[in-house]
C-alpha positions as CSV (number, residue, x, y, z in Angstrom):
1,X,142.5,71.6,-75.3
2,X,138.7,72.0,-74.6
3,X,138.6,69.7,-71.8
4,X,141.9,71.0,-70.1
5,X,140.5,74.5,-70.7
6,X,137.3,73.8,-68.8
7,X,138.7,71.9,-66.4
8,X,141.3,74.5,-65.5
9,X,138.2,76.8,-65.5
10,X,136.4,74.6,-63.0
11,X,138.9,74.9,-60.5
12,X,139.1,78.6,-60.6
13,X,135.6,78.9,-60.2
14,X,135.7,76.7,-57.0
15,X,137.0,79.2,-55.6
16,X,135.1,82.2,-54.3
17,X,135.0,85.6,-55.3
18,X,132.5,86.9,-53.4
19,X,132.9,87.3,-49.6
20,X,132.5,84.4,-47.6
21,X,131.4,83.6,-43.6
22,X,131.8,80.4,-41.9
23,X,128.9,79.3,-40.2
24,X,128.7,77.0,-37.1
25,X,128.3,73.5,-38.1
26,X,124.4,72.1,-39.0
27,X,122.9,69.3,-37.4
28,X,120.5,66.6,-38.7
29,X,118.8,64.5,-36.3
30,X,120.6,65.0,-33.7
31,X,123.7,64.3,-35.4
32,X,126.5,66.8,-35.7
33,X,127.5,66.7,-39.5
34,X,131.2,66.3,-39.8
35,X,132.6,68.4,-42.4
36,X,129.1,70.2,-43.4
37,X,129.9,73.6,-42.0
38,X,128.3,76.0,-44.1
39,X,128.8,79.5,-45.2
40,X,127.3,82.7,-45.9
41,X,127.4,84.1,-49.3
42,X,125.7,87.8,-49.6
43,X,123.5,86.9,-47.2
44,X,122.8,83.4,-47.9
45,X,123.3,80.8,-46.4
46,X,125.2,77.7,-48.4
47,X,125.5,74.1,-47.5
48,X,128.1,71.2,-48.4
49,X,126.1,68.6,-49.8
50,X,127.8,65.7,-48.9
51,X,127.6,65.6,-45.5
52,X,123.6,65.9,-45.8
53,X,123.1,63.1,-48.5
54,X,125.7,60.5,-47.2
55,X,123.8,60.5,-43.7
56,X,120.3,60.1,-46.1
57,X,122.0,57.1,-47.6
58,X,122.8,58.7,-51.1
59,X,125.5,58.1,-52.8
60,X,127.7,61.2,-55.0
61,X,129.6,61.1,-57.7
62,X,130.9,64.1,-59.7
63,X,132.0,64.3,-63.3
64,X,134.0,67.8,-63.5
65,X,134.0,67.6,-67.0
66,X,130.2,68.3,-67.6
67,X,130.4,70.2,-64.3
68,X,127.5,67.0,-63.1
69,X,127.2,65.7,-59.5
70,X,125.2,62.4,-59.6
71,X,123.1,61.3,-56.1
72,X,121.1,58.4,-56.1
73,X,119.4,56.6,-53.5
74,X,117.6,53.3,-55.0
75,X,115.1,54.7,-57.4
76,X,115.8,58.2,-56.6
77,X,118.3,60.1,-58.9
78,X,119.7,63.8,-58.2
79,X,121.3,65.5,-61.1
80,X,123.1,68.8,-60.0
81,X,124.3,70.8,-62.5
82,X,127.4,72.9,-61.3
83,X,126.5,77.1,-61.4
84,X,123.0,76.3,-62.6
85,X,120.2,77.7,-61.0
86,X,118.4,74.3,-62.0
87,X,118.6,70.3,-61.1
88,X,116.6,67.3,-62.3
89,X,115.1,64.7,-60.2
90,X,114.2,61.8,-62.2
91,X,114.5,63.1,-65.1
92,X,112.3,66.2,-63.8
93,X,113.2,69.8,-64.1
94,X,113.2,71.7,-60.6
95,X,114.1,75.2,-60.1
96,X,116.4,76.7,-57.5
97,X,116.4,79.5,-55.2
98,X,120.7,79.5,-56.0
99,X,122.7,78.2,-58.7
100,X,125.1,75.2,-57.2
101,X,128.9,76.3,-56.3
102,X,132.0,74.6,-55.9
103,X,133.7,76.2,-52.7
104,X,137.2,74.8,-51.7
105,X,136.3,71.4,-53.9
106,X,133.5,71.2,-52.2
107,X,129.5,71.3,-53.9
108,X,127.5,73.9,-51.8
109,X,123.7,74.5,-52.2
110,X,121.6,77.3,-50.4
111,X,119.9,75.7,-47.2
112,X,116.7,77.0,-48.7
113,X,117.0,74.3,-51.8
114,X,118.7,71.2,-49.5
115,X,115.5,71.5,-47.6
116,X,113.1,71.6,-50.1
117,X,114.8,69.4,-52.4
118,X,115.3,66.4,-49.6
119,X,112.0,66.9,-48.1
120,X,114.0,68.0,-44.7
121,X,112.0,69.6,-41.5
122,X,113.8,72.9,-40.7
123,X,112.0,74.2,-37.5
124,X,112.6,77.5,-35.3
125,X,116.6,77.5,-34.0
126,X,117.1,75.6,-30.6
127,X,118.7,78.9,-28.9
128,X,122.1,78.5,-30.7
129,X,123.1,79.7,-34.0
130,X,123.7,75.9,-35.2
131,X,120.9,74.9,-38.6
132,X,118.9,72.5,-37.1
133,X,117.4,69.6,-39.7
134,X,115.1,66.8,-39.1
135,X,113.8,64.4,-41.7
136,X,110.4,63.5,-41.9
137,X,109.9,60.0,-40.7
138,X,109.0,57.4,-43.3
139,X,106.7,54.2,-41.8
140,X,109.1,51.6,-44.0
141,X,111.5,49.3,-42.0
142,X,114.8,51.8,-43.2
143,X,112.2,55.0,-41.9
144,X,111.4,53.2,-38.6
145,X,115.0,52.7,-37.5
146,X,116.7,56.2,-38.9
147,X,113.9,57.6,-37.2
148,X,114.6,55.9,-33.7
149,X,118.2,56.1,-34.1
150,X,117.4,60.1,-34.1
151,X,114.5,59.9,-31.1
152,X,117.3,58.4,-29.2
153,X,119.7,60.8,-30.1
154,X,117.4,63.6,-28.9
155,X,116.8,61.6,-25.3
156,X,120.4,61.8,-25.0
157,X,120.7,65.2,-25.0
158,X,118.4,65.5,-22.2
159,X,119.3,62.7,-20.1
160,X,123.2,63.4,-20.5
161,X,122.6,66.7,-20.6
162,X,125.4,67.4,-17.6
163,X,127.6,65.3,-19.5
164,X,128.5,67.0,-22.9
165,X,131.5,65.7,-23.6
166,X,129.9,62.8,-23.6
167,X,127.5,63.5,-26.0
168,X,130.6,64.7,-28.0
169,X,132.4,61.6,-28.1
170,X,129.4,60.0,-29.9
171,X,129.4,62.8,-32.5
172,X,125.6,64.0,-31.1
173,X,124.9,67.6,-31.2
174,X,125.3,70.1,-27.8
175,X,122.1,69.9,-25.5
176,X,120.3,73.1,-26.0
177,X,119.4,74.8,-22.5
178,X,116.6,72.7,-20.9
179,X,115.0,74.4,-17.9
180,X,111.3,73.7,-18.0
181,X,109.0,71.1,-18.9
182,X,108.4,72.9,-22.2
183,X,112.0,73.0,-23.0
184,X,112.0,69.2,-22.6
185,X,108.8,68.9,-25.2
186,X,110.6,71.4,-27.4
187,X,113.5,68.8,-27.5
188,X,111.9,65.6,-27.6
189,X,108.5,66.6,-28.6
190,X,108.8,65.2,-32.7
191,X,110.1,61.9,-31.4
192,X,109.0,60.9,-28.0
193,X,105.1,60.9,-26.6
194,X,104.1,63.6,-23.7
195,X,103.8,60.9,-21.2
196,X,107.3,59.6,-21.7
197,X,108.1,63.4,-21.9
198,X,106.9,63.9,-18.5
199,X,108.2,60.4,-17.2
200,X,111.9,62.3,-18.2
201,X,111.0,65.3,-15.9
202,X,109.3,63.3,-12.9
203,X,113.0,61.3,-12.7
204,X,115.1,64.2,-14.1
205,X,113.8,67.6,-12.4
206,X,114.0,69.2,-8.8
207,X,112.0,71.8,-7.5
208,X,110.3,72.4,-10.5
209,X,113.7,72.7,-12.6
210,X,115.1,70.1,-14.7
211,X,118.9,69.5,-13.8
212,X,118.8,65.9,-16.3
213,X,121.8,62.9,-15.1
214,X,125.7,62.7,-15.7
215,X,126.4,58.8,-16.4
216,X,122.6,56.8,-15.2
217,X,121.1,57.8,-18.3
218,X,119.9,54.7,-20.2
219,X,121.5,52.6,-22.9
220,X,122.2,54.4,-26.3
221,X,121.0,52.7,-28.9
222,X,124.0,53.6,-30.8
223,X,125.5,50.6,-28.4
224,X,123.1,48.3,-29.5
225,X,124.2,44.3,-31.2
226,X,121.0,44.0,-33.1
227,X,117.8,46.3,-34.5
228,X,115.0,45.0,-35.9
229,X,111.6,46.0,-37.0
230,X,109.3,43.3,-35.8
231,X,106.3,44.6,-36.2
232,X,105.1,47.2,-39.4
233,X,101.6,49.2,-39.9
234,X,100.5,52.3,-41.6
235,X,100.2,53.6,-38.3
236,X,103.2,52.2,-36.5
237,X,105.6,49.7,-35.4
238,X,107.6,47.9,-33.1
239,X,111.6,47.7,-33.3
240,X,113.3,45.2,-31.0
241,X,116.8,46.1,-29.7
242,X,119.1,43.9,-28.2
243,X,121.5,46.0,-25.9
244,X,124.4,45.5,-23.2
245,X,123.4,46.2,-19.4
246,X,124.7,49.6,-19.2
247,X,126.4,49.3,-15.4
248,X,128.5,46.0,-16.7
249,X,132.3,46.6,-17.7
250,X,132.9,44.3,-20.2
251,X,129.5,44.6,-21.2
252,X,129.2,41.0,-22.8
253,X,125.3,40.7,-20.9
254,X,122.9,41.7,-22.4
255,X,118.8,43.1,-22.1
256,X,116.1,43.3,-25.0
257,X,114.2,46.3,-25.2
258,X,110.9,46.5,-27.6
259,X,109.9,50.1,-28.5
260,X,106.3,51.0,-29.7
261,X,106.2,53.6,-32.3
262,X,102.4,55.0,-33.4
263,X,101.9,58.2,-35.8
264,X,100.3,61.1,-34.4
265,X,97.5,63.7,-36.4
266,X,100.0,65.9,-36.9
267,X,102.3,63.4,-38.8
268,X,105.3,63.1,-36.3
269,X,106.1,59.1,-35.4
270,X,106.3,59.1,-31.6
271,X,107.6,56.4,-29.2
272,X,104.5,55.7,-27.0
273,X,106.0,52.5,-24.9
274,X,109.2,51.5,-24.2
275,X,109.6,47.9,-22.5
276,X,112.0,45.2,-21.6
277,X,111.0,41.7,-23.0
């Protein structure tokens, strides 16, 4: 009877009794997050947790019974305790800012504690009312490519940047209004070096105003056949990329691209060269 009981009591709690506001769907390097859409409880705002650790590479499981959600990543293990104010991280008590809730069968936490307690970059909004998230680029052969993946992401929404629904069908986030030079650095700035940067706006403006390309943009590298890290520093590294020539139909031929990647003094992991072998 105990375990029916709470059970039965976990189920009314996921749903809310306080009021409750959609919000417009968060982003994380670039990428929309399907099914993340928070919402705004007194004020706060609250974020699905799946969505966010699946695209970190975690894995969740949930035991209702103990009111647990279990996310682990290799060595790293998240213990979320359901209406707690409280997690662990290896076995190490952290504090929250808001106790866990269950909304719709879903596990929200406040944006506040998903970004602390993921190490997430959360910088100033990009004009829209969207969350926008970046994580902090890790110089290990997983870090190098994630972090690519997302530098291309962001060149996408510049050089496609007539071309939405483009950017749609690949599930990247809406271009946010680029204008100016410093609109483009605001964009691409964390990923991509100023000299590509201006590269972008030599090719992509017109009397002093950038008005970006509809379909010549270059190869996504969400198209490519093979990724690899072939070179690995403390301070950088090279990724090779094989990709199909971007004007070819049937797109069976095929070019290898070699990006160079070098850390910056402020942190960020820029791509400083970007070559065909």
């Amino acid at each position: 009877m105990h375990k029916k009981f709470l059970l039965l009591l976990l189920v009314m709690l996921s749903y809310p009794l306080l009021p409750v506001y959609a919000a417009t769907a968060p982003e994380l390097d670039g990428k929309l997050l399907a099914g993340g859409e928070p919402v705004i409880i007194e004020g706060r705002l609250m974020l699905p947790i799946r969505p966010v650790f699946e695209e970190l590479g975690y894995t969740l499981t949930g035991d209702w019974e103990t009111g647990i959600v279990l996310a682990q990543k290799k060595h790293q293990q998240i213990e979320i305790r359901l209406w707690e104010p409280g997690l662990t991280v290896n076995g190490k008590e952290k504090s929250l800012a808001a106790a866990p809730q269950v909304i719709m069968g879903k596990t929200f936490l406040s944006a506040q504690d998903l970004v602390e307690l993921l190490d997430l970059q959360n910088p100033r909004p990009d004009g829209s009312d969207r969350l926008v998230l970046f994580s902090k680029p890790q110089l290990t052969g997983e870090g190098v490519i994630r972090h690519l993946l997302a530098a291309d992401r962001q060149m996408m929404r510049a050089e496609y940047y007539n071309n939405q629904g483009f950017l749609t069908q690949h599930n990247i986030a809406p271009s946010p209004q680029l204008v100016t030079k410093d609109d483009l650095i605001n964009l691409l700035g964390r990923h991509w070096s100023r000299q590509l940067i201006e590269s972008l706006w030599t090719a992509g403006s017109r009397n002093g105003r950038y008005i970006g390309f509809y379909t010549e943009g270059s190869t996504p590298l969400l198209y490519s056949k093979e990724l690899a890290v072939i070179e690995l520093t403390d301070t950088g590294a090279k990724v090779e990329a094989k990709l199909p020539l971007w004007w070819e139909d049937n797109m069976t031929e095929f070019e290898v691209r070699v990006y160079t990647l070098h850390r910056d003094k402020e942190g960020n992991l820029l791509i400083t060269d970007v070559r065909n072998k």
